[in-house]
C-alpha positions as CSV (number, residue, x, y, z in Angstrom):
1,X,67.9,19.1,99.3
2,X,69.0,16.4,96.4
3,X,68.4,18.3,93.1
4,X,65.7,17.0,90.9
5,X,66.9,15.7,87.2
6,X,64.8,16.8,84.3
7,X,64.8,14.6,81.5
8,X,65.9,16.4,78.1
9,X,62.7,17.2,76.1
10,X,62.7,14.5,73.1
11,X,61.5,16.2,69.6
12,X,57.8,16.0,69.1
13,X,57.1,13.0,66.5
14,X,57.0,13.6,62.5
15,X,52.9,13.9,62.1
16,X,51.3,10.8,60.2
17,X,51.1,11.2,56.7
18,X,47.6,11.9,56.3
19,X,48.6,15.1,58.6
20,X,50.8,16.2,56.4
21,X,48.7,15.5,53.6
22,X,46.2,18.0,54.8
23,X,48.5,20.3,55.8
24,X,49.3,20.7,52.0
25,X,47.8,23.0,49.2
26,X,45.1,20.9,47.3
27,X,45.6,19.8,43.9
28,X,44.6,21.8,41.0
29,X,41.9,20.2,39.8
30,X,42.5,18.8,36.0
31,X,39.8,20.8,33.9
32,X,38.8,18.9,30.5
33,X,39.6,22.0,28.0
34,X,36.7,22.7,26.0
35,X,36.9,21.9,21.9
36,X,36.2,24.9,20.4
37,X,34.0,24.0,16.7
38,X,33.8,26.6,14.1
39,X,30.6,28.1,13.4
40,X,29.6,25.4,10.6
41,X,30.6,22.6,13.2
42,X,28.8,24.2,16.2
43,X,25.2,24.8,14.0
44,X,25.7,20.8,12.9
45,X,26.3,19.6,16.5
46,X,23.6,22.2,17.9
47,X,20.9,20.3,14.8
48,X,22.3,16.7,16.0
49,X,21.5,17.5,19.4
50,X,18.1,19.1,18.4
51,X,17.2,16.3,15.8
52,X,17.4,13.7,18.5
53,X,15.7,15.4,21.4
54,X,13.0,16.0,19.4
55,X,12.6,12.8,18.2
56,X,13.1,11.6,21.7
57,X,10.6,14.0,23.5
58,X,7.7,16.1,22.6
59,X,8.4,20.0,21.7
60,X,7.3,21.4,25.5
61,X,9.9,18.7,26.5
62,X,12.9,19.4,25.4
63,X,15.1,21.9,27.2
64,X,17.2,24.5,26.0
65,X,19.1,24.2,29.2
66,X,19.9,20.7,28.8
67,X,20.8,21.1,25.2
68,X,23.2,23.9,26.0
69,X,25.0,21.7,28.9
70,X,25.2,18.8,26.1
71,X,26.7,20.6,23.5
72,X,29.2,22.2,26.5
73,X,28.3,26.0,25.7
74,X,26.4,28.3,27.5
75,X,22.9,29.1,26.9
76,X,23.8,32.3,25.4
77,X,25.7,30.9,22.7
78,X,23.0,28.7,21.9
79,X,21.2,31.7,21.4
80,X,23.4,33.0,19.0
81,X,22.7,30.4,17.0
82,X,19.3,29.5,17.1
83,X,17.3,33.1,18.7
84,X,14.4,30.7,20.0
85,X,13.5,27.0,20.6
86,X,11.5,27.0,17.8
87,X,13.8,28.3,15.6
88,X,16.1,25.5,16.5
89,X,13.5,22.8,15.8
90,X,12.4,24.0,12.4
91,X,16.3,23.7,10.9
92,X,16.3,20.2,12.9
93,X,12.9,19.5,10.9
94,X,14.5,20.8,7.6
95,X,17.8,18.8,7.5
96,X,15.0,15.4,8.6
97,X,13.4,16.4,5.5
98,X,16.4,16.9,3.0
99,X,17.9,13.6,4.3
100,X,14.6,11.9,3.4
101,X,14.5,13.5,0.0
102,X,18.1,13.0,-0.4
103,X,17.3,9.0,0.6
104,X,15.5,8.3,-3.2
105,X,17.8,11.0,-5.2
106,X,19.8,8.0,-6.3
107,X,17.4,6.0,-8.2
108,X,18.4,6.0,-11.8
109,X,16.6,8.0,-14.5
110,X,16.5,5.6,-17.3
111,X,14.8,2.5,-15.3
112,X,11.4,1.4,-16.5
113,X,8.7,3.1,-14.2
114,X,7.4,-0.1,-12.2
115,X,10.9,-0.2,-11.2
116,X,11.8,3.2,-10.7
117,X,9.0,3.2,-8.5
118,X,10.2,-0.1,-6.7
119,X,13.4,1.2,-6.4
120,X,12.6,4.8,-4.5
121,X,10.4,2.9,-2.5
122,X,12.8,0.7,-1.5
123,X,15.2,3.7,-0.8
124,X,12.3,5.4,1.2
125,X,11.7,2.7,3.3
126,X,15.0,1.5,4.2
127,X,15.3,5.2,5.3
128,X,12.1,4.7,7.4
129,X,13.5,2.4,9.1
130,X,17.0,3.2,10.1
131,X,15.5,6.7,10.8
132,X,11.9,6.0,12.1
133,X,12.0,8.4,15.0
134,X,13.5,11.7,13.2
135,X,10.6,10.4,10.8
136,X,7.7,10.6,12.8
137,X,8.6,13.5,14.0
138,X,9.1,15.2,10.8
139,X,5.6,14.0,9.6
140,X,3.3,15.0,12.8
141,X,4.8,18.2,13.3
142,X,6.0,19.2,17.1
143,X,4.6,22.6,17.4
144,X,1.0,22.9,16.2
145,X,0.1,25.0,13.1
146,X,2.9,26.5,12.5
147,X,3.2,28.0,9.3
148,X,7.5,27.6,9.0
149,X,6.4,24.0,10.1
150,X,3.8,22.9,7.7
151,X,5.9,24.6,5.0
152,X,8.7,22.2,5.8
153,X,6.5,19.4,6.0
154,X,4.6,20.5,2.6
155,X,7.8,20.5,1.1
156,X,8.7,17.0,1.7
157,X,5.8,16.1,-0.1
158,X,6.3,18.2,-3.0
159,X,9.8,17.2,-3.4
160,X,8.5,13.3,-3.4
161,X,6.1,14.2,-5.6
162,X,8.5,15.1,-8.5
163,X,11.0,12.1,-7.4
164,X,8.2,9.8,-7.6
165,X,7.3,10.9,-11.0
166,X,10.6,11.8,-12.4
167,X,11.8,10.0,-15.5
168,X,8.1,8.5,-15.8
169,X,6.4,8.1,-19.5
170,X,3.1,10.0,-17.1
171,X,5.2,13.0,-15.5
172,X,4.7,15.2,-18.8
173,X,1.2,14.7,-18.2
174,X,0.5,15.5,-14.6
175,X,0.9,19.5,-15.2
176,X,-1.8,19.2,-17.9
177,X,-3.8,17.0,-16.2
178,X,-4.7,17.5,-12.3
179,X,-5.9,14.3,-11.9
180,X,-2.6,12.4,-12.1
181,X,-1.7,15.2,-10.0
182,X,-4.2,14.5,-7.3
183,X,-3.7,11.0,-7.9
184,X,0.3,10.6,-6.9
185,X,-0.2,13.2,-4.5
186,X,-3.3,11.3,-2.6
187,X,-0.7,7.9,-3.0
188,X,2.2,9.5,-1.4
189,X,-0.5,11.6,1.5
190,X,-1.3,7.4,1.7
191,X,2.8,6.0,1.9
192,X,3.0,9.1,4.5
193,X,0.1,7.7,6.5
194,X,1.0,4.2,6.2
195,X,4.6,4.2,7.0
196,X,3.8,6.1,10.4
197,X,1.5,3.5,11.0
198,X,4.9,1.1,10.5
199,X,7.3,2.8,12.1
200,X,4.6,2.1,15.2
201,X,4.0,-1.5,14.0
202,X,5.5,-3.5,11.4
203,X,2.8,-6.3,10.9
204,X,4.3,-6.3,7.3
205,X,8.2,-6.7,6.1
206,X,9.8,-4.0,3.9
207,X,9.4,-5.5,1.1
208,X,5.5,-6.7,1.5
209,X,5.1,-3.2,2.3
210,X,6.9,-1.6,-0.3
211,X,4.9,-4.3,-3.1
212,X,1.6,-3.2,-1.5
213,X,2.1,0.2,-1.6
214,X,3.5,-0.1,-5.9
215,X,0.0,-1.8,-6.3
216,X,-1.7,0.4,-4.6
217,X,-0.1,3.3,-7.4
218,X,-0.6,1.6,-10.5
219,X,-4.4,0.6,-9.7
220,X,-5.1,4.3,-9.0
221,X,-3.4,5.3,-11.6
222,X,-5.1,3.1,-14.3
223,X,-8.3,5.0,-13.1
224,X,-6.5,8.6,-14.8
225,X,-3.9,7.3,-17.1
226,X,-4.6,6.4,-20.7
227,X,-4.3,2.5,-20.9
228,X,-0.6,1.1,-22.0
229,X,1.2,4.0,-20.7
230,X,1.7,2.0,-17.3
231,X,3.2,-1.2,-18.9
């Protein structure tokens, strides 16, 4: 019987690529390290963050969560920071208001008072403007009547009190005299009222506004300030 020849067994083919590509451990997956801020940095970024969501969404709105994942920390380090939400919105509020303040600090004390007037107006304004979000916000209040809140808010208004009559021949006589007090303070309670109404709808340019609004000042005050002290 004729003997039957085996062919030699040929090696098995190299496997495709993609074969061996799965056949391989996966890549280490390249993990953005995470900047670490000191705790100055952290509480600015943490009030950036805040000031904008705030400004962006109503109080009930804005997330802790989503706040935490932005800033790239965990919730629990926001905590540490800022114990509660409203916590984090009142220093939010706070540095609104100080940058506010801070925008009419640089009026000069020796200008004559039409035009020291013109000129924080003019400052206060132009911050309205470039800023009209933070300073709605800052104005209406997010959280009801909260005292922390309206303190901040009263504050403002204080503090432009004293800027708006700073350096003017009538400041000496608003402590004596409550109504130049009243007075200013009803005008600015107005410029408050009037520039949210502006931030919402500018039928009038800056500086139509800002020349209504010194008007506005000098005929209330001619009602409680003894004639030519306002020339």
């Amino acid at each position: 019987m004729p003997t039957r020849r085996v062919s030699p067994r040929r090696p098995a083919a190299a496997a495709p690529a993609r074969a061996r590509a799965r056949e391989r451990p996966p890549a280490r997956a390249r993990v953005r390290p995470r900047v670490r801020l000191d705790n100055d940095q952290r509480r600015a970024q943490l009030i950036a963050l805040a000031k904008r969501a705030f400004s962006e969404q109503s109080y009930d709105e804005v997330s802790i969560d989503a706040l935490a994942r932005e800033a790239k920390i965990s919730k629990g380090l926001l905590y540490h920071y800022f114990p509660t939400k409203r916590d984090l919105y009142v220093a939010g509020l706070t540095e609104i208001a100080d940058e506010l303040v801070a925008a009419i600090t640089a009026v000069p004390e020796d200008a004559p008072p039409i035009e020291r007037v013109r000129m924080a107006l003019e400052a206060y304004l132009a911050h309205v403007m470039e800023h009209s979000r933070p300073f709605v916000s800052l104005m209406r209040g997010g959280i009801g009547s909260d005292p922390e809140v309206a303190l901040v808010v009263e504050g403002v208004r204080t503090r432009l009190f004293q800027r708006f009559l700073s350096g003017s021949p009538f400041a000496g006589m608003a402590a004596g005299d409550p109504r130049i007090e009243l007075a200013v303070r009803g005008w600015i309670g107005f410029v408050e009222a009037v520039s949210i109404d502006w931030c919402a709808n500018p039928r009038l340019s800056r500086t139509e506004l800002r020349e209504l609004l010194i008007q506005i000042l000098f005929e209330v005050l001619r009602l409680v300030v003894p004639v030519g002290l306002l020339k």
